[in-house]
C-alpha positions, 0 to 999 in steps of 0.5 A, a space after each residue: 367482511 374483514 375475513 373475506 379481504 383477507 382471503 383474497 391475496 391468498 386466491 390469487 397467489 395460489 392460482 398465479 402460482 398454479 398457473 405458472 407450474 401447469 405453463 412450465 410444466 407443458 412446455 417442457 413437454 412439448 419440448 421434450 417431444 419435439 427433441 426425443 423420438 418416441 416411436 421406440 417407445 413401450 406403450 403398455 409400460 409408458 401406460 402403467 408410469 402414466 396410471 401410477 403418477 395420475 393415482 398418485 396425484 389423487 391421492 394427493 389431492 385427496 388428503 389434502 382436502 381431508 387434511 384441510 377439512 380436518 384443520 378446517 373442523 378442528 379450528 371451528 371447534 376449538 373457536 366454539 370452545 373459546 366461545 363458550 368458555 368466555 360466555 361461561 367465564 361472562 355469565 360467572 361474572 355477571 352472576 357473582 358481582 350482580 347487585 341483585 342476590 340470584 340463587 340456583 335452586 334445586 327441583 326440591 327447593 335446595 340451594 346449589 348457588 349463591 352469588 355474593 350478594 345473596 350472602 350478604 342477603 342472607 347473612 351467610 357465606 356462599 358455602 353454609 347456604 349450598 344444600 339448604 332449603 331455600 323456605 326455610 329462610 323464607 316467610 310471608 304473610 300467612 301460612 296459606 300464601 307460604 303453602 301456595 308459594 311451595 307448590 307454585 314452585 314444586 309444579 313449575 309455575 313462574 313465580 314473579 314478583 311475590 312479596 316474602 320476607 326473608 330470615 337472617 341471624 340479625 333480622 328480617 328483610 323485605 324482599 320481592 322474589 322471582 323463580 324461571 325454572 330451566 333444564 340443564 343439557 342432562 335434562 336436571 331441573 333448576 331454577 334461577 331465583 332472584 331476591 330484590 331487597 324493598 327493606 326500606 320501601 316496606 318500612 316506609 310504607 309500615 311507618 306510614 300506615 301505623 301513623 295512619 292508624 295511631 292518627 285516626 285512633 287519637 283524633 277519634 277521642 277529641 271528634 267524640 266530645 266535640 260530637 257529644 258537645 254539639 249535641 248537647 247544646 241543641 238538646 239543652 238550649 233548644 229554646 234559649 238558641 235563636 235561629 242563627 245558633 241552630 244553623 250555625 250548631 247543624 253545621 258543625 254536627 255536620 262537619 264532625 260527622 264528616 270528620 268522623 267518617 273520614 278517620 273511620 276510612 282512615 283507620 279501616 284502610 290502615 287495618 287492612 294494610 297492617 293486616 290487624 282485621 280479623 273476622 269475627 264470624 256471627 249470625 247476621 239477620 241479612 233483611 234487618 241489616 239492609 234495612 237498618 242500613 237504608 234507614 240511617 242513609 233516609 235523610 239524604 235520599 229523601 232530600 234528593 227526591 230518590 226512588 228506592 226499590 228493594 228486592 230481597 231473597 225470603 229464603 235467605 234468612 240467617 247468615 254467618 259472616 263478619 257483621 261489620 265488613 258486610 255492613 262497610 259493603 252494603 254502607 259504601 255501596 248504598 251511600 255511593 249510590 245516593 252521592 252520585 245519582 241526581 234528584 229525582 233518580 231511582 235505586 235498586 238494592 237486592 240480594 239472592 242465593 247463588 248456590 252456596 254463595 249469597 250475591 248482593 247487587 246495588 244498581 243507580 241510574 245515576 252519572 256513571 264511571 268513565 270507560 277509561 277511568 274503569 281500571 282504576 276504580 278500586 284503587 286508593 284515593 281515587 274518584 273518578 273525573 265526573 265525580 270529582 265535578 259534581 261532587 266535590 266532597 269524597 275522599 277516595 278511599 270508599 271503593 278500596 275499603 269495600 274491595 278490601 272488605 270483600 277480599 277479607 270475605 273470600 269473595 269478588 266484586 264486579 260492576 258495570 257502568 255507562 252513562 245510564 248508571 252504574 251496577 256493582 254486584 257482590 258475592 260472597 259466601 253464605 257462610 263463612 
């Protein structure tokens, strides 16, 4: 708007002043006719002046609209060029003092830049990283995330958010990586990787699963002898204790039970998290495990008065897998399924081949999960609303574990749930 204001005084200038030579102009013609007599006049000669003079006024006009579609074009250009120079001088400025270390990296993984930041993230100036090789400074949990990390980059997939580790000459930081590939005018590609330093966040997150675990390690020595103890007494004085003793001894073997599970979930979770769990492949006899599992749980479906079917595959025998993991998976998911389902209800328990996978599915018609509560089912301390209301006692951490134990497994967990009961399918490979 501001540009068009400003044309407006020029028009009108430019037309007043055209106006006024064409006005004079005329005038003096016409006089210059009524004052000289032209009959003597050589037409043919008058003819050839007028042609020339009218070339000659084309002409004109002709360059000076070149003229001033080439000031026009050359103005343009050089507005773009100031344009782009104080983009590129921004983009520099934003790229060199961000708080936030960004690196151009070649298409095999070398360094062509790094910004301030990244120096300081790195350890090194900005010059000793140019032409490096950006894994070498990167490491992760494992050498098949490492090994998955490369070629998501070398095939040009986006790669958001993974949690890496980074090496420097004082140390290892935590990081979060991020790589958007791009191509240059020339067609070269690069790409634009970002690192945000969780240094203090993964640390506080390490500190407080290792006291998770060094806690749950500790308090299972004293949970131990007050078990042994308790035992001991209603084995020893069975008939010296009264009634109200008993009660009272029940309880608190009871109690210590439940103490005892919850440091087991504790440590299992912390086990997982520091990355300490490591398979330790056997042959599992998979009916024997089931029911051997189904037997220790007797007591508490019995008092519920619940129905209990079981469906196994004789053609599955002998499985190699990690015993304990796949008993935390049958535990959870049978011992869930007696919490939440009501007196008087019905349990199925089932296992069958699945190619070379075996699949295991636990179904209960019991009070089911929320549809709005469904996506966080897996997640750490959480119980569903429904749950948390007719049974209090739970600590979350049960689903997460089984989740976990089967992701340890190489294998996946699904489940439905209505109103009309939940059922959770596992599948796994038959031998690991």
């Amino acid at each position: 708007m501001l540009g068009l204001e400003e044309k407006k005084p020029q028009t009108s200038t430019a037309l007043i002043k055209s106006f006024f030579t064409f006005a004079t102009l005329f005038i003096a013609l016409v006089l210059l006719i009524i004052r000289y007599d032209f009959s003597n006049v050589n037409v043919n000669a008058l003819s050839f002046i007028l042609a020339i003079v009218v070339i000659v006024l084309i002409s004109k006009s002709v360059y000076e609209v070149t003229a001033g579609a080439e000031n026009i074009k050359k103005m343009a250009e050089e507005l773009a060029n100031e344009f782009v120079k104080s983009s590129e001088q921004l983009f520099l400025e934003v790229y060199n003092n961000s708080p936030v270390a960004y690196l151009i990296v070649g298409q095999y993984g070398d360094i062509q830049s790094a910004n301030t930041a990244a120096a300081r993230l790195f350890g090194h100036p900005t010059d000793k990283l140019v032409k490096r090789d950006i894994f070498s400074f990167l490491e992760t949990s494992n050498e098949e995330h490492q090994l998955l990390l490369k070629q998501k980059f070398q095939q040009g997939i986006v790669i958001s958010e993974e949690e890496v580790k980074v090496t420097r000459e004082n140390g290892i930081s935590w990081t979060t990586v991020s790589v958007f590939q791009f191509s240059t005018t020339e067609g070269k590609r690069l790409s634009l990787v970002t690192f945000v330093d969780v240094t203090k966040q993964k640390e506080i997150e390490i500190a407080k699963t290792e006291f998770v675990s060094l806690a749950s390690h500790q308090l299972r020595t004293p949970i131990s002898g007050m078990r042994w103890s308790a035992e001991l007494l209603l084995m020893d004085g069975g008939e010296t204790l009264n009634v109200q003793q008993k009660r009272y001894l029940d309880r608190l073997l009871s109690s210590i039970k439940k103490m005892n599970r919850l440091v087991d979930d504790f440590l299992q979770v912390s086990r997982f998290e520091l990355g300490t769990r490591i398979l330790k492949i056997e042959q599992v006899t998979l009916e024997d495990l089931f029911e051997d599992i189904i037997s220790e749980q007797t007591e508490m479906a019995s008092s519920k008065k619940l129905e209990i079917h079981k469906q196994y595959d004789n053609s599955i025998g002998v499985i190699n897998t990690d015993l304990g993991l796949l008993r935390i998976i049958i535990t959870n998911l049978y011992s869930n399924a007696i919490k939440y389902t009501r007196v008087g209800g019905r349990i199925s328990l089932s296992y069958q081949r699945l190619g070379d996978d075996l699949m295991l599915e636990v179904r209960d018609n019991g009070m089911g999960i929320p549809l709005s509560e469904q996506h966080r089912i897996f997640s750490k301390i959480f119980r569903a609303s429904n749950a948390q209301k007719e049974v209090p006692d739970g600590t979350g951490l049960g689903l997460y574990i089984l989740q976990k134990s089967v992701q340890t497994l190489l294998g996946r967990v699904n489940f439905e749930s209505s109103e009309n009961g939940t059922t959770f399918t596992v599948v796994i490979p038959l031998n690991l």
